[in-house]
Structures are given as C-alpha cells and as structure tokens.
N, C-alpha and C positions, 0 to 999 in steps of 0.2 A: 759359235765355236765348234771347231770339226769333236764327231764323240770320240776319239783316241784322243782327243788334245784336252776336253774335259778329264776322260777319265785319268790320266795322266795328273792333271791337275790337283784331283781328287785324292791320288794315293800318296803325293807330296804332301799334301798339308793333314792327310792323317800321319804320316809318318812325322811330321813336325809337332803334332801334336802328342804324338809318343813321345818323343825324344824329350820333350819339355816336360810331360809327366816322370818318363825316368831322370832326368836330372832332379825335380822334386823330390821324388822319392830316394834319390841319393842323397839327397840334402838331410832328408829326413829318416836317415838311417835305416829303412823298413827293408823288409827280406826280398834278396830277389827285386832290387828296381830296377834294370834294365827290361824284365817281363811284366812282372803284376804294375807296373806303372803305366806301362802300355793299353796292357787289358785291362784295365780299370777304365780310364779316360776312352779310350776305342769304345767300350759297351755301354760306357753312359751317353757318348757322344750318339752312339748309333742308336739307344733307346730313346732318345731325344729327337731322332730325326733329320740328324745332321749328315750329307750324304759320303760318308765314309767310304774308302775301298780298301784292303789287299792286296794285293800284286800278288798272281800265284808264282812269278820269279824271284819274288823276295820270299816268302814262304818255304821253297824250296830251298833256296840258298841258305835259309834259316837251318834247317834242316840237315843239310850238309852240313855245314860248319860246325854245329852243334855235335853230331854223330861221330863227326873227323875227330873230337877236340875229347870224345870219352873213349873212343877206339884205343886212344894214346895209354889208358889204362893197366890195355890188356898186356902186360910184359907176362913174360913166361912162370914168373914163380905164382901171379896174381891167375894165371889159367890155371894152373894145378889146383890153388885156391878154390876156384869157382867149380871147375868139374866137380872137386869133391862134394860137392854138392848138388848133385844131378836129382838124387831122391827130394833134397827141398824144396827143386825147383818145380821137379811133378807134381808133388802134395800143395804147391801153392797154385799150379795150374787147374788142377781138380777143385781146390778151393774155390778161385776165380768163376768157376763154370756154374757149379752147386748156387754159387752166393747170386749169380749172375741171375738163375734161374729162378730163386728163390726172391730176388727183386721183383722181376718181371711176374711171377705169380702174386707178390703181394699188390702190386703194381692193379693186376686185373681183378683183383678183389675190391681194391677199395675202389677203382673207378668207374669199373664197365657198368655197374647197375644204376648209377646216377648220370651218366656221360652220355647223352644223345651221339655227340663227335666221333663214336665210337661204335657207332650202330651201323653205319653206310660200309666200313671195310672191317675185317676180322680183329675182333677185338685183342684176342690171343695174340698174335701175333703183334701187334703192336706195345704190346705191354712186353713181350716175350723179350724183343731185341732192342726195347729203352731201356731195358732192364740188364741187358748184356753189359759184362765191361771188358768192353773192346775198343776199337779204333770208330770213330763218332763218325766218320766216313763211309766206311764200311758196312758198319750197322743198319746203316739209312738206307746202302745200298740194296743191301741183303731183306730186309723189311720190305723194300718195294718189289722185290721180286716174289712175295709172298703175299702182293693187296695190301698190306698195313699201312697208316696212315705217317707218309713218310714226316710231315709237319711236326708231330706229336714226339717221335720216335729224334728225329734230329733237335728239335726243343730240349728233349730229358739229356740226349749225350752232352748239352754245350750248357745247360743246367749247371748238370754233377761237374766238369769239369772246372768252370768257376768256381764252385765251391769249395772245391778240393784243392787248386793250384794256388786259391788264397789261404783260405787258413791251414791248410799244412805248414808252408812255411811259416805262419805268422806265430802258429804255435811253437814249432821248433827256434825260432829264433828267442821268443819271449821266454821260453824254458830254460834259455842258455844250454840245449840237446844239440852243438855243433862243435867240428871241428875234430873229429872222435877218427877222420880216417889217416892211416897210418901206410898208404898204398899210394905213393906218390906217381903221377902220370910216367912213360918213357924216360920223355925230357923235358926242362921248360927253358929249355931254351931254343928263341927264334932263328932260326937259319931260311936266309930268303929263295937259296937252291933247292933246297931242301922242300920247303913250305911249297914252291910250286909244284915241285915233284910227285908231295902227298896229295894237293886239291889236284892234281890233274888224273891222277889211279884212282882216289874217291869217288872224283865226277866220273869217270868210266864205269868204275862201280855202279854208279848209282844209275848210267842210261841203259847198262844192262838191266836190271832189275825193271825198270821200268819198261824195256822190250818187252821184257817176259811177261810185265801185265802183272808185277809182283804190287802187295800192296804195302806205302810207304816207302816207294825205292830211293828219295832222296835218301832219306835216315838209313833204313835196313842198309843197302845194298856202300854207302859211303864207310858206316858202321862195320861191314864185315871186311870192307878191303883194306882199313885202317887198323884192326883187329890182325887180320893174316899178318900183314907186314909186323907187327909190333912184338906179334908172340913169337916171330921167329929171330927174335930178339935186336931187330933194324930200328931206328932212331935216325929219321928224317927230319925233321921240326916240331915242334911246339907250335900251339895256334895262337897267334898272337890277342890279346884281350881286346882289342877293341873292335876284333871280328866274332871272339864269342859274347861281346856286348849285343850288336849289330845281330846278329843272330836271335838272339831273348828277343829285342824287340820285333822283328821281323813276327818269333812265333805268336810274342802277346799280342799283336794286330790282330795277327789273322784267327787268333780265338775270340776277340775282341768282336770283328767284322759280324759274325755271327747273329750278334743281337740285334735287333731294331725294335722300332715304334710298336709292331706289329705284337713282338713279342711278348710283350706286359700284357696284350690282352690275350695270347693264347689260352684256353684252355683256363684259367684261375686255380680249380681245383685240381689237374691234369699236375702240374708246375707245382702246386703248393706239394701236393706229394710224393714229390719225384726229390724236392730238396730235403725231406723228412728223412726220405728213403736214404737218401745222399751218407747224411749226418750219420744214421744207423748202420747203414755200409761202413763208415769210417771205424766206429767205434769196432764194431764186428772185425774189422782188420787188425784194429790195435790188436786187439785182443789176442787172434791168429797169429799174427807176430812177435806178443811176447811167448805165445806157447815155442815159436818156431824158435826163436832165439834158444829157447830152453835146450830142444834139440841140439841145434847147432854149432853154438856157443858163437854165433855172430851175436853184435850188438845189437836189442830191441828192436832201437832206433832205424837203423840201417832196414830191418827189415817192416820197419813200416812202411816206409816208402817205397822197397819193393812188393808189396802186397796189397797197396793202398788200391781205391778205385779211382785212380787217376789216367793221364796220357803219357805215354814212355818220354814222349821229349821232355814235358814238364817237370815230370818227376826226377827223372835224370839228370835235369838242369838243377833241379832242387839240392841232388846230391854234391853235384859237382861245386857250386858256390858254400852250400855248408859245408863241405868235407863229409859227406856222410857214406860212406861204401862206395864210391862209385862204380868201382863195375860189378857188387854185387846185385844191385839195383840195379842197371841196366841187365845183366843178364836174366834176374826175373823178369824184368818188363817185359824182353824183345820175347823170351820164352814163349809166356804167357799173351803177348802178343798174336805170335804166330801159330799156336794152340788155339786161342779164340777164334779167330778169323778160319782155321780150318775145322773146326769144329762144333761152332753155333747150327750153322743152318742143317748140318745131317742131323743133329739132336733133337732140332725144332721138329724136324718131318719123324724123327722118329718118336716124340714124344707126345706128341699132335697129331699131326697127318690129315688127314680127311674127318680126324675128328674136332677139328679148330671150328670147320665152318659148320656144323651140326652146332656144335658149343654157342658158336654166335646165333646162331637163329632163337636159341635159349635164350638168349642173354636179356635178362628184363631191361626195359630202359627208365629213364626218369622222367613221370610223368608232368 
C-alpha cells in the first residue's frame, strides 16, 4: 500500500477510535468527553504500540474552531471586565515564570546527579525548559537551540499536560465547582451566512499569524480576529456544537499521539519526577489562585484554571464546557502564553549563560 494511503488509513481508525472513547465517556457522564476520551484511548493505544496518527489538519482545524467558539466571549461589557484586570494578569505572568523556573531548578537537583542521560548535553538547560510552563512545542524548540536533550524536555511537557487536562476537570466536576459563569458567549445562535463569514476571517487570521512565523497561529491568530469582531459589538454566528465537539477530539488525539511504547521506558526517574513536580505545581496554583481571587473578587475556581500549569486550549476548553470564566481564562492563558514564549529563552541566557556549561562539567554523575 502507497505510504499516504497507509497513513491516511492510520489517522481514520485513530480518529474512530476517539470517537468511540468519547461516546463512552458520554455515556459515562465523565468531564470533557469529546477530549479526555480521546486522549486516553490515543495514549494507551500508542503506549501499547499501536501505530496511531494525527493529522496536523485536524489539529489545526481543532484549533480553530475551538479559538472561534471562545472569541464569541469577548462582548464589550465582558472586555471592560477583563482589562480591569491587567495587573492580575501580570502578577500571574510573573508567577508562571518564577514557578516555571523554580520547577526546572528543582528538576536539576533531584536528577542531574543520578541521571547518566543527562551528562552528554547541558543538564541545566534541560531541566530549565521541562520545567517552563509554556507551549510543549515551543519549549522543545527553544531547548534544542541551547543542546538540551530535546527527548526528556518534550517527555515532561506531554507528562504535565496529561496530568493536568485529566484531573483538573475530573476534580471540578466531582466537586460539583461548575456552572458558576454568568458571561454568556455573543450569541448562540447558528446562522449558516454568518458562520461562514466568521470561519472564513478566523482562517485569514490565523494564515496570517502563521506567515509571521507567530506561534500557535491556528488558536492566537483565529482567537484575535474573532475577539475584534465581537467586542466591537458584531454577532455573526454561534459555533455550532458538533464542530466544538469535533474540535476536543481533534485536540485529545493529537496530545494523545505523543505517547508511545518508547515512552514508558524513557528516563523512569526523569518521568517519575516530572509527575511529582506536576501535582505540586498544581497544588501551588490552587493556592495562588485563591490568594488571586481574594484580590479580585473573581471566583477561585475560575482562576484556577487560569493559572493552572496546563495548555491554553485545554484549559479553555475546560472552561468553556463547565461554565467556568470563560474569557477570563482565556485571557490569562493567551497572556501568559505570549509572556512565556517571549521571555524563557532571554532569562535562560540571562540566568545561565556560559555558566550552564561550566555547571555541567561539575555535574557529578551516577556511578
């Protein structure tokens, strides 16, 4: 068989076998089944050996749709809303950076002295940006342009992200912590003149952003042109549900894809404390979050999810199915998004620099 017609093949029957996980998990009332049902079955299937794909046009598409259908949010009194809060969004940015860093150093403490795997490229630096919480793409990027061990480094981002995409919502739902948002989208209702009108400015959005070489331009770049239009008080359509169904699973694939056979034997101890770290990142955000609320007088809740160490889509999507802030959660995400990404790698060299690789020549190994 020609390999486009395998692989072709390949992405049908993971996507069938999403779809049959999220109908399960509908069945089975669990939070988020059109996503975590996906990315469950996807990353068992693929640590099992099973030869899974993603479609990077479904992914995107995911992406899109998803970004179009929170834009809808942003009405004008809901922007007044959210600027007022520009200092939250700082202090949660600066949080994210601090906590990121403070991962990634605890990160090289418990590994580097026991970790052979760790001896051939700069240790630092690989702990530095598994430890980032940013975009798991990017990280990896940004890591290999510093010699880190991009393997270890894309392992811990696609780690934390399971960990978090699952049990956040599972806690939220079993808490009965839903339904709390009083910020109802533009409109919900579908109009098909309409609907085509917005996915065809979103998709422009987003191939600009992608020109520019921006990163995440289906999401960003869909997200700000759905955004303009809405706050300047326009109401084109509602996204219809079975496109922000189709969307979840599209994303839970392609976090799903990630894992393989390979992956259970990465590293043991690299993995065992990167999910440690995970958990303590999490609790450390609750925590941050209810101080933030205190401030604010947004709900807890709401701002856990914005401050959590998860992925802007997931988390977003999180909100959006519970009801939980939606665009103030997105707006810390994208924030704090576009903060990490420009400002990891100047911090690294500035906190490091030429003294990473002095450090690693130190670095005892494990005998």
């Amino acid at each position: 068989m020609p390999p486009h017609l395998t692989y072709f093949l390949r992405v049908c029957l993971t996507l069938l076998a999403a779809w049959l996980a999220a109908e399960l998990c509908v069945a089975l009332h669990t939070p988020l089944p059109w996503m975590i049902g996906p990315l469950l079955v996807t990353a068992l299937l693929s640590m099992m050996g099973a030869a899974t794909r993603s479609a990077t046009a479904c992914r995107n598409a995911g992406q899109w749709t998803i970004a179009t259908a929170l834009g809808l949010y942003f009405t004008p009194e809901v922007a007044r809303l959210v600027s007022g809060l520009w200092w939250a969004i700082a202090l949660a940015i600066v949080w994210a950076l601090l906590l990121g860093w403070g991962f990634g150093a605890w990160l090289y403490r418990m590994t580097a002295p026991r970790m052979p795997l760790l001896a051939a490229r700069p240790a630092r630096a690989t702990c530095y940006f598994a430890g980032a919480i940013g975009g798991a793409s990017e990280m990896t990027l940004l890591a290999e342009r510093e010699g880190a061990r991009t393997d270890l480094v894309a392992a811990a981002h696609s780690l934390r992200l399971l960990i978090v995409t699952i049990t956040i919502p599972f806690a939220l739902q079993w808490s009965g912590l839903q339904g709390i948002d009083h910020l109802p989208p533009a409109t919900r209702v579908v109009d098909a003149t309409g609907l085509i009108i917005l996915m065809t400015a979103t998709g422009a959005g987003a191939l600009v952003m992608r020109r520019l070489g921006r990163a995440n331009p289906w999401f960003l770049g869909a997200l700000l042109v759905t955004l303009l239009i809405t706050v300047t008080g326009h109401t084109l359509s509602a996204i219809p549900q079975i496109m922000v169904n189709a969307a979840q699973l599209f994303i839970g694939v392609s976090l799903g894809v990630r894992f393989s056979r390979e992956f259970l034997r990465t590293a043991p101890r690299w993995m065992g404390m990167v999910a440690v770290g995970t958990f303590a990142l999490m609790a450390l955000c609750a925590l941050f979050a209810v101080g933030l609320s205190w401030l604010t007088g947004q709900h807890w809740v709401t701002l856990v999810l914005s401050t959590s160490p998860g992925g802007i889509a997931e988390m977003a999507i999180t909100a959006k199915v519970l009801q939980l802030g939606v665009p103030v959660v997105t707006a810390f995400q994208v924030c704090r998004l576009i903060a990490v990404l420009l400002l990891v790698a100047p911090l690294y060299r500035r906190l490091y620099g030429p003294r990473a690789a002095e450090a690693q020549e130190k670095t005892p190994l494990a005998r």
